[in-house]
N, C-alpha and C positions, 0 to 999 in steps of 0.2 A: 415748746418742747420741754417737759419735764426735766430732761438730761441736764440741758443746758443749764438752768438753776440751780443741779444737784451739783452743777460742775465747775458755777459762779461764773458762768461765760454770757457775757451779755453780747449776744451779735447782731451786727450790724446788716446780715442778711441769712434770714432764718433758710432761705433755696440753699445755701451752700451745704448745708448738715443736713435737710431732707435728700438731696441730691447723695451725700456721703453714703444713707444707707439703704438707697434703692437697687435691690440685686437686678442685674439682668433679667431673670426670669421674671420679676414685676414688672420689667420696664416694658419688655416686649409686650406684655401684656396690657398695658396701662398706655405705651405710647411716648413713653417719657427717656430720659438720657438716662443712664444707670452709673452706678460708684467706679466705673473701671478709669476715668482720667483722671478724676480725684486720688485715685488710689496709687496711680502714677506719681502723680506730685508728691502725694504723702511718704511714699517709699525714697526720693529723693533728698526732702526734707528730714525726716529722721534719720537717714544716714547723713549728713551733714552735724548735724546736732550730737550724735551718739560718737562721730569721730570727734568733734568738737570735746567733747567729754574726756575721753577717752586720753585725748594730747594733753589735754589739762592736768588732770587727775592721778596720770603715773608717767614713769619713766618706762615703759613698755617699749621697744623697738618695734619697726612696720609691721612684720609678722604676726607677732605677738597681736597687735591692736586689731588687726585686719580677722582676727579668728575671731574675737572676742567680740569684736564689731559686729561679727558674721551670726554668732550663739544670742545678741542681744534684737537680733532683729529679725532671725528663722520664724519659722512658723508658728512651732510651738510658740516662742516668746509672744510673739503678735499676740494668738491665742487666748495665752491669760491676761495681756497688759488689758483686751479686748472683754474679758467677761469679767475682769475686776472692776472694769469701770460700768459693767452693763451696758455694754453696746450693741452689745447681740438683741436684747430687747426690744428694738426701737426698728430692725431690720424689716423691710419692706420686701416680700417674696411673693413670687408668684405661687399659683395653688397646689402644684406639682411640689414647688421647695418646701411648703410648708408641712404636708403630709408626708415625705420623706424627712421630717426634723433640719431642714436649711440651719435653724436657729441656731442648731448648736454644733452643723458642720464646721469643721476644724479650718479650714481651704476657706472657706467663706467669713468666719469669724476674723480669723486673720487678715482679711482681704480690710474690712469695713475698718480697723483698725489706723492706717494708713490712709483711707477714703478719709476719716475721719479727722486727721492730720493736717490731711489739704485743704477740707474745707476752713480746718482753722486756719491756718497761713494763707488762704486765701482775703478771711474776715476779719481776724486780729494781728495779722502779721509776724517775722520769725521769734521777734523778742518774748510773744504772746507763748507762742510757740515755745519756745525755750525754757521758760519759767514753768509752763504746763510737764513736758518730757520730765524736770527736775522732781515736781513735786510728785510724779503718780507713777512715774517710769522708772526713772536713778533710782527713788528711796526705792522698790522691789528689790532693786539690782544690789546695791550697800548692802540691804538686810537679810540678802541671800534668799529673799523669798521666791526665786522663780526654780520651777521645778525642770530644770536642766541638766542635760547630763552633761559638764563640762568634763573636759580630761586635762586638770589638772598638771598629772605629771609630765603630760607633754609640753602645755604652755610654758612652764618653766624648765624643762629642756629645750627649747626653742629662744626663749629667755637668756639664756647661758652661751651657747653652741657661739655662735660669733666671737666673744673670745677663748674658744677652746678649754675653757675651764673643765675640770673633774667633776663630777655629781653622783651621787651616791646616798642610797638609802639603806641604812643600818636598824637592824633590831637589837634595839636595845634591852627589851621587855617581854616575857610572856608568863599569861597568870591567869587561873582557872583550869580546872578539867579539860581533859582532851575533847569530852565533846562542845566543848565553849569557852574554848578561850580565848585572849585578848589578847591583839596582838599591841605594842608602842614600838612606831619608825622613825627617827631620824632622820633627814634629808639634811645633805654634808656639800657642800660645795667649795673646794678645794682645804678639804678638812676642816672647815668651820662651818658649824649647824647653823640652818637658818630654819628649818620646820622640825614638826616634833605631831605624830597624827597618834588618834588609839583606836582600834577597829578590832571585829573578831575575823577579821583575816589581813593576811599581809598588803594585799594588792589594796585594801579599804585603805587601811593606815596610811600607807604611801600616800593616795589620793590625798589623804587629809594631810600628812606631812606636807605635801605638795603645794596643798592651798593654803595652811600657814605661813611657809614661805612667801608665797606671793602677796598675801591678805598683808603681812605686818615687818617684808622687809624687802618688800619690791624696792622701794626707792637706793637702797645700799648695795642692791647683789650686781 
């Protein structure tokens, strides 16, 4: 399997990653077992890993980690972690999935993503597993490269809320014409700033305030 080399994974049984991305409808047709218990295991292993991550990484409280946990492993997420790596490609459908686009169904991509998981930790085991999540998974997530709608200003009001702390976002800035202008927020938590966003509206800015606080001073607030 070309994958496998593009992805430097030598396995010790090529059935576990054909099995990963046999859709049901292939299988019934074909006769064979399909990616849904694979996908089971993989769905348990990444979240093992992604909370692993997660406790390492920041001072975040359960709440907090449990959303974030929750946005790194939604569908969407799956999705892209799933056609960054080309896995949709390799997808084995029956003739129905194919002429309705299976390939690039969102539900199904995500699915084989997690199949795909299992069959690693089935062949190379968790630590295989872990080094892999690191290198193609974390770095999107650090680089911000996944296209998620996070809500920022919640996470760190939720962040906060257990010691009852103050929080507040101030405009401090506005500049350009009325029809575009820019807004700069301040987010203040017990009157000292920790974020600082610029957007052409207020609710943007905040967001970005929001995630500067969390991005470069989660570990102090």
């Amino acid at each position: 399997m070309e994958l496998l080399n593009k992805l430097n994974i030598k396995t010790n049984n090529i059935d576990f990653y054909l099995k990963a991305f046999t859709h049901t409808s292939y299988a019934n047709e074909n006769g064979v077992e399909s990616y849904e218990r694979l996908e089971y295991l993989g769905d348990a292993v990444l979240e093992l890993i992604m909370s692993e991550y997660l406790y390492k990484t920041t001072s975040l409280n359960e709440g907090v980690m449990t959303k974030l946990r929750s946005q790194y492993v939604c569908e969407d997420a799956l999705y892209e972690y799933s056609i960054k790596l080309g896995l949709n490609e390799e997808l084995l459908l029956g003739h129905g999935e194919i002429e309705s686009g299976g390939k690039y169904r969102k539900a199904i991509v995500a699915d084989i993503f997690e199949a795909f998981i299992g069959a690693m930790f089935l062949d190379k085991g968790l630590d295989f597993v872990r080094i892999f999540i690191n290198n193609h998974v974390i770095e999107l997530i650090e680089n911000n490269s996944l296209n998620l709608n996070r809500d920022y200003k919640s996470e760190l009001q939720e962040l906060i809320q257990t010691d009852k702390r103050s929080l507040i976002y101030v405009v401090v800035d506005e500049d350009g014409p009325a029809h575009n202008k820019t807004f700069t927020v301040e987010v203040r938590i017990d009157d000292i700033v920790y974020g600082r966003g610029t957007a052409h509206s207020k609710k943007e800015a905040e967001q970005v305030a929001a995630k500067n606080a969390l991005e470069k001073s989660v570990k102090n607030i």
